[in-house]
C-alpha positions in Angstrom: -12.1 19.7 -20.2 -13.1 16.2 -19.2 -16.1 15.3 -16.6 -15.9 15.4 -12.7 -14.9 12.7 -10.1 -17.9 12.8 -8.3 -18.2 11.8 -4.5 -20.3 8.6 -5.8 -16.9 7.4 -7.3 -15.3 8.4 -4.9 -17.0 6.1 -2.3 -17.3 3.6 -5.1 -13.2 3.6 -5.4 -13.0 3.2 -1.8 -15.2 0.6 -0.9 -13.8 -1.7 -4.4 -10.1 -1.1 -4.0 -9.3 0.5 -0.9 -6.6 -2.3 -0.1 -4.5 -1.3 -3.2 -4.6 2.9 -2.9 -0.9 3.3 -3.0 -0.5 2.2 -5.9 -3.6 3.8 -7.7 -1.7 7.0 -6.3 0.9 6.3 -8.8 -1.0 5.5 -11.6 -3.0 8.5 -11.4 -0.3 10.2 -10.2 -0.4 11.9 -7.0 1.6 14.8 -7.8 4.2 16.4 -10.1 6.9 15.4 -8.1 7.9 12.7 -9.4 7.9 9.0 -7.9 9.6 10.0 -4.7 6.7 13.0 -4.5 4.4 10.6 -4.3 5.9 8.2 -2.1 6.2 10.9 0.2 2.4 12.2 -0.2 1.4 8.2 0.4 3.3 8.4 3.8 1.7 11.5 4.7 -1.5 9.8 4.4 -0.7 6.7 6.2 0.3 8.5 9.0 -2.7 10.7 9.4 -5.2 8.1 8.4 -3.5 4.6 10.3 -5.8 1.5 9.9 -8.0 2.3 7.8 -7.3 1.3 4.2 -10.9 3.1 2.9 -10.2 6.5 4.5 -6.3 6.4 3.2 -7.9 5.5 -0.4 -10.6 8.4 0.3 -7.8 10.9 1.4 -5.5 10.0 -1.1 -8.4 10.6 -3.8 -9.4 14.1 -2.5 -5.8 15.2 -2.4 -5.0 13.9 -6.0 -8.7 16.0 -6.5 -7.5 18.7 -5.1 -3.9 19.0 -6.4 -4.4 18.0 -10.0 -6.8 20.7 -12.1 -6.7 18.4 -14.7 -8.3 15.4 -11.9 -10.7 14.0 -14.9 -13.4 10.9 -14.9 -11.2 9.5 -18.1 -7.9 10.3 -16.2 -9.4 7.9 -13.0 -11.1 5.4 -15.5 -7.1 5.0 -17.2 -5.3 4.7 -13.9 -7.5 1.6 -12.9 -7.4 0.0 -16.2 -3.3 0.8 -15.9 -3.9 -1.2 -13.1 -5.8 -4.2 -14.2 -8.8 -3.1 -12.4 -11.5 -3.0 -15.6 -14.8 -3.8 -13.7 -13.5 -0.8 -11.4 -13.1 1.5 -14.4 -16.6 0.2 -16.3 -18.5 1.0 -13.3 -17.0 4.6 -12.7 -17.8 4.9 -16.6 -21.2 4.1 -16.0 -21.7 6.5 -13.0 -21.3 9.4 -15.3 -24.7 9.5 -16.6 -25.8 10.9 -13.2 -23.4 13.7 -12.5 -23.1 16.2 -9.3 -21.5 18.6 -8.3 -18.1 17.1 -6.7 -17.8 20.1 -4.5 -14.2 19.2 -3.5 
């Protein structure tokens, strides 16, 4: 089993690529639904979340947290590199030397 997303990276992801959420939720992915799953799950948080980019990246991350047992540090750190984002992903490496408990 692979290492916790911890709320640090969490609020790390948010503040670092909040603007482009929608399409970390595919990379990680959002669900087992398939593409139109996810689109779906993106417009659910959209709508309960309108205008701000960092609280529809935060929800977004807590609900792929929540809905995917295998939600791993390594699993974040591919999506982002998938992504092109390779500070992003060398900085949420780095965070796991100081783990906590993620108590999603």
């Amino acid at each position: 089993m692979g290492e916790k997303v911890t709320h640090k990276m969490v609020s790390h992801i948010e503040g670092t690529i909040a603007a482009d959420w929608q399409n970390l939720a595919y990379h990680l992915p959002l669900n087992d639904k398939g593409m139109i799953g996810v689109k779906n799950e993106i417009d659910n948080i959209e709508h309960s979340d309108r205008g701000s980019l960092v609280g529809q990246c935060k929800n977004m991350l807590i609900a792929w947290l929540k809905n995917d047992e295998q939600a791993t540090v390594t699993k974040l750190v591919k999506a982002l590199r998938d992504m092109g984002k390779n500070r992003s992903a060398t900085e949420i490496e780095a965070m796991r030397e100081v783990q906590e408990d993620p108590g999603w």
